[in-house]
N, C-alpha and C positions, 0 to 999 in steps of 0.2 A: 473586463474579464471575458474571454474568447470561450463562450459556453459552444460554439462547436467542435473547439480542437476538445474540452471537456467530455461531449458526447462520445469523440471518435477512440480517446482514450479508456472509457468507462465501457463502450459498447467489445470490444476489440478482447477474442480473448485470449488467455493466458495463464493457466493453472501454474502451479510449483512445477519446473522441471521442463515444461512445455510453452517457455514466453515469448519463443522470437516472433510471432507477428507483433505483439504489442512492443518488443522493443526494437523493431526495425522501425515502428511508428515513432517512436522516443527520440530515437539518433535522425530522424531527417528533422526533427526539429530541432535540436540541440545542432545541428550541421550548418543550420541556418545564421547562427550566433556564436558558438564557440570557435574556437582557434584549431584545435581538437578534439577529435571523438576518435574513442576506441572500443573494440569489444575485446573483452577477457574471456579465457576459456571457459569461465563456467557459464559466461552470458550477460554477465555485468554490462551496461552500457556506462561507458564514462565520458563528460566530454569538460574539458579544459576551457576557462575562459583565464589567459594571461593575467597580470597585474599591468594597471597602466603605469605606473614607475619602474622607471631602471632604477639600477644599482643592486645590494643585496639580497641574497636568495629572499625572493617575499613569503609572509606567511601564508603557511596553505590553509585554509577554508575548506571539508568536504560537508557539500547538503548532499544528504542520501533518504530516497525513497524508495521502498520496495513495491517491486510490478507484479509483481507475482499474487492470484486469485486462489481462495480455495475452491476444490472442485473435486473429482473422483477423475480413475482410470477402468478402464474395464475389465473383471475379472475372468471373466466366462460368457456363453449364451448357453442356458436352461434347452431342454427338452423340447420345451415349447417357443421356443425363440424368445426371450424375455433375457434381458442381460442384467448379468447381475456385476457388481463395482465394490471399488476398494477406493476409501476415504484419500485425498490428498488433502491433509490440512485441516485445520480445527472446524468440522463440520458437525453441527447439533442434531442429533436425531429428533428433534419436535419440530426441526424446519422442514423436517425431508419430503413426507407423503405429500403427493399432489402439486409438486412443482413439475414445472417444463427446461427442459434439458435438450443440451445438441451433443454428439457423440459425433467425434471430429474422425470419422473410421475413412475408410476411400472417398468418399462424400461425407458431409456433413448430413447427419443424419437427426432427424426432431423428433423428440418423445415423450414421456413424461415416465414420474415415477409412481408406479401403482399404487393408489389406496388398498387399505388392508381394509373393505366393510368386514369385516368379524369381529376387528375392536370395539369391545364397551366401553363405557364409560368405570375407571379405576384401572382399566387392564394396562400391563406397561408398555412403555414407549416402546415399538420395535428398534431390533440393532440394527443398523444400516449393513449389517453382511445377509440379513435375511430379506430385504426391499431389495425390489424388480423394476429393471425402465423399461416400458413398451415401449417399441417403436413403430407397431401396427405392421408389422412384415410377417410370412413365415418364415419358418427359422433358418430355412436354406439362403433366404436372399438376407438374412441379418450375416449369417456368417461370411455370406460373401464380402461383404462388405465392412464386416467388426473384425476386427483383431482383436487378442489381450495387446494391454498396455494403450491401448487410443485415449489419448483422453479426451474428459466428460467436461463441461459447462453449463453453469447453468443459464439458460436461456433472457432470463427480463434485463433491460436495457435502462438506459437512464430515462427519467423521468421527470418531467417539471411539476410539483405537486402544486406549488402555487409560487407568489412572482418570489418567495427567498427561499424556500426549500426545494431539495430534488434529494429522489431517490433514487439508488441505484444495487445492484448485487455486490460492487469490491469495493467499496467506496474506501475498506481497509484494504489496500493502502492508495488504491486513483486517486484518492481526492492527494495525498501527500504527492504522486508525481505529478498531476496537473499544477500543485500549488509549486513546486520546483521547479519546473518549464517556465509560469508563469513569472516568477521572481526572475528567474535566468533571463527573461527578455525584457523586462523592463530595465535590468544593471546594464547600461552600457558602456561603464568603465567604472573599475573596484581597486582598492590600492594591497587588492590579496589574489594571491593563485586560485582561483575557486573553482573547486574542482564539483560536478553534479553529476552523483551517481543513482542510477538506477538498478536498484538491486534486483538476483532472484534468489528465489526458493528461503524467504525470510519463515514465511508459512511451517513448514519442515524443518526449523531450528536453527532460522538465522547464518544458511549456508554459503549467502553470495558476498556477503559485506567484508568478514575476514580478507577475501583474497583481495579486495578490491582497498580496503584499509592496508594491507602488506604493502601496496604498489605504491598505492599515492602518501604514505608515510604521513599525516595530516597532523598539522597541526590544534587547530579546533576542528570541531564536528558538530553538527547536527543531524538527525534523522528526524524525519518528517513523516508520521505516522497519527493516527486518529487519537483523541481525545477519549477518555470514557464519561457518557453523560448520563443525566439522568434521564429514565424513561418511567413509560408503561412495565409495571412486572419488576421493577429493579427496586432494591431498597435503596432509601435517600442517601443513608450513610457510607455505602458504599462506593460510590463515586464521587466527585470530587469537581463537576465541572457542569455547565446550561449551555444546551445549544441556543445560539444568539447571541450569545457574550462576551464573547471572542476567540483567540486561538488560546490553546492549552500548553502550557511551558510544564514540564516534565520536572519534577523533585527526585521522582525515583519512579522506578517500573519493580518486575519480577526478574530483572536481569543488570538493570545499571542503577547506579545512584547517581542523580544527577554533580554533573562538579559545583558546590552551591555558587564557587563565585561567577561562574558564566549562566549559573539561573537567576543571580542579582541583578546582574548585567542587562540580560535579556527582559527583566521586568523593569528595570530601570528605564532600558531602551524605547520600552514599548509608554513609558509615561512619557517622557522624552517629544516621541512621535504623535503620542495622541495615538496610542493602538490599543484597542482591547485586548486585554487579556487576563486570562485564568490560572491560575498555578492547578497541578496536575497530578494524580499519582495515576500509572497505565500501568500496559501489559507491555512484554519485551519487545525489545528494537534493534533495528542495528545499531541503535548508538553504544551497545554491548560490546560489540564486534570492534568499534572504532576504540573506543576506551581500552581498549587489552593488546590492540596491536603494537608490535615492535616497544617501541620507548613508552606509548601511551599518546592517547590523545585528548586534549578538554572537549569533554560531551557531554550531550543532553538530547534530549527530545520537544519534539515541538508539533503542535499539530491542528486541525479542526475538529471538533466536539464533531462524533459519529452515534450517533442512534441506532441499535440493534447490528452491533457489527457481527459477521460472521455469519449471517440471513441474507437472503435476498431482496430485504427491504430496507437495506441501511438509509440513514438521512444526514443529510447535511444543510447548515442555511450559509446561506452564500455570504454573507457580511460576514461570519468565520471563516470561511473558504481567502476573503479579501485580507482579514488582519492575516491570516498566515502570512500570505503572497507579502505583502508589507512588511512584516518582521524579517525575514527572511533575506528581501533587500534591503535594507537597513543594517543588518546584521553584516553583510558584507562590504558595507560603504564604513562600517566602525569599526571590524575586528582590531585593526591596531592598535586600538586602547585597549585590546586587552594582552599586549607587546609585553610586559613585564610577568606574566605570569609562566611565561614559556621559557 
């Protein structure tokens, strides 16, 4: 497992709307292995790895993972140079005070977001339209330098907490594109078109996958998205999955029902293999977008168990990180056995 191309994808950023450096990083890898890469107008990174059989149109294969981070845009600069932002993305106000932040303005600019001390203890959460980032400037040399619309990032990087876990800020959804790069090079011949998409702005309602499902017409799908697990502060019953215990196969989300016989499949696959894994209920995916396009596509979700996603301290342990990567290729060395459902 290439935990630097990890870092450089995790560190690199990319809020909704705003991802081409992270996906210029995507496509020179994906350039390196496929046959073709394309960008779509919204930003989609696609890149094509052939079928190694001639003969009949092969079945298409789309893994999609969304690049896209949440973060904010800048709304304004205050009186006193202090900038005020507008949420991109399912961002929780109890994560907000007292992080550090970059504001991608003419330069990249480092700051944090000011603690309110006036808070006691019971008082409510502030709304993120009333929180300020300093960036230690007067407010002449911020506007110099801020525009509305820059956007905001949050600043921590990845992290090796110990030798199976790492932390990082997007791990929803990085860890699902590093786990898709990472499947993508280890396939070096598949008896399917398999197409690897890198979506954006899934963050903002699952806007890039549609267009990119219209093109590549797919016959199976998967999206490659976080697992929900248990944690600190979460009730047991509400999630459905342990970090450490494999990848997570999706039954249903907030947006698609899994196809059950490709989630048979896929758990069959993975005993098959000797892969761990967890069956799943999440939050939405592209595998929504895949599912509804043109004729339909058989989909599901697939992913690594994420701890505190949507924070800046999500967690991942690597031996899920690995069954993914696993599944994933495997999946596309078998899709033809699932030739009769289509």
């Amino acid at each position: 497992m290439d935990l630097e191309l990890l870092a450089r994808i995790v560190n690199t950023p990319g809020i909704s709307g705003f991802e081409g450096a992270v996906q210029e990083l995507v496509a020179q890898e994906m350039r390196g292995v496929c046959d073709e890469v394309r960008r779509d107008r919204l930003g989609n990174v696609i890149g094509l790895k052939r079928a190694c059989r001639a003969g009949d149109r092969p079945i298409r294969v789309a893994l999609a993972a969304h690049v896209d981070e949440i973060g904010a845009i800048v709304k304004g600069v205050d009186a006193d140079g202090y900038i005020r932002f507008q949420r991109v993305g399912g961002l929780y106000p109890q994560t907000l005070q007292s992080q550090m932040v970059i504001v991608h303005g003419r330069q990249p600019l480092k700051g944090v977001i000011a603690p309110d001390f006036n808070l006691r203890e019971g008082d409510k959460i502030p709304s993120p339209d009333d929180l300020l980032i300093d960036v230690g400037l007067p407010k002449e040399r911020v506007e110099e330098l801020v525009q509305l619309g820059d956007p905001i990032t949050f600043a921590q990087e990845l992290v090796q907490l110990n030798e199976k876990v790492v932390m990082g800020r997007n791990f929803d959804d990085r860890i699902g594109t590093f786990c898709m790069l990472e499947a993508m090079k280890r396939v070096a011949e598949a008896p399917v078109d398999a197409y690897f998409v890198s979506t954006v702005q899934e963050e903002v309602g699952v806007r890039g996958m549609p267009t990119a499902a219209f093109a590549i017409e797919p016959d199976l799908g998967l999206a490659i998205d976080g697992s929900l697990v248990r944690a600190a502060h979460v009730k047991p019953h509400s999630v459905t999955c342990d970090m450490g215990k494999g990848v997570g196969i999706y039954v249903m989300d907030n947006l698609t029902i899994g196809d059950p016989r490709l989630v048979r499949f896929l758990c069959e696959l993975c005993e098959r293999e000797g892969i761990p894994f967890q069956r799943n209920i999440g939050g939405g995916t592209d595998a929504s977008a895949m599912q509804r396009s043109r004729i339909g596509t058989i989909a599901t979700t697939i992913g690594a168990p994420v701890r505190y996603m949507h924070s800046t301290v999500q967690l991942c342990h690597l031996d899920d990180m690995e069954a993914t990567i696993r599944l994933l290729a495997a999946f596309l060395g078998h899709a033809p056995e699932l030739a009769s459902l289509l």
